[in-house]
N, C-alpha and C positions, 0 to 999 in steps of 0.2 A: 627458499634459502633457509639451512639451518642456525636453530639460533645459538647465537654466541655464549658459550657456557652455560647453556641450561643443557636440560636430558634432550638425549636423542629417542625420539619416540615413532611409534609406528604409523604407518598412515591407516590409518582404521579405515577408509572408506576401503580401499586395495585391498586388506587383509579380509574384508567380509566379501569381497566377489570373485578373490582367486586362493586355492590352496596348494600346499606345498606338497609334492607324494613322496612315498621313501626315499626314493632314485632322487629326490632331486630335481622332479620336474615339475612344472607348474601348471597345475589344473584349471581352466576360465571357462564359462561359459559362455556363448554367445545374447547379444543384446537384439531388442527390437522382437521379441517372440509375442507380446501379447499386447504391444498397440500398434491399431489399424491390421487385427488381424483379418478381417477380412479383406484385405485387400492384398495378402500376399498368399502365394502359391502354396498347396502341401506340401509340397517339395520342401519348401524354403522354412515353415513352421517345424515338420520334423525334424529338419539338419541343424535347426535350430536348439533344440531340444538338447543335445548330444554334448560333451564336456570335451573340449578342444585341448587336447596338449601341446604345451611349448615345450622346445627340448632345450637341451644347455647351451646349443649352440646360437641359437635364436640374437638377431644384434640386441635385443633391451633387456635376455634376460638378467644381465645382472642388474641393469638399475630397479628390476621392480623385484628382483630377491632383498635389494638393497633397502626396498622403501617397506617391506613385507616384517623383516628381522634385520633394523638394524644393526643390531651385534655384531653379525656377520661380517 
């Protein structure tokens, strides 16, 4: 919940694990790549690897543009 008349500020932990790209869309990558890697598939490690885009239409993307760059 934001606070009552203070600054609206970013959520920093979201702002350091997702980016914004020109278009507008938001960059994440996937979790779980290096514990208990042995115990999952290559498969799963490389797909893992790979930077996943959300598009605008996505249901949450506005709350996490929202939590990213307040201003907005």
């Amino acid at each position: 919940m934001p606070r009552v008349g203070g600054k609206v500020k970013t959520n920093r932990s979201l702002a350091k694990r997702i980016k914004l790209t020109k278009k507008g869309k938001i960059k994440r990558w996937k979790g779980g790549y290096s514990h208990y890697a042995l115990r999952k598939d290559k498969k799963y490690k490389r797909q893992a690897k790979k930077a996943v885009i959300m598009e605008k239409k996505h249901p949450r993307y506005d709350k996490i543009v929202k939590m990213i760059e307040p201003s907005l």
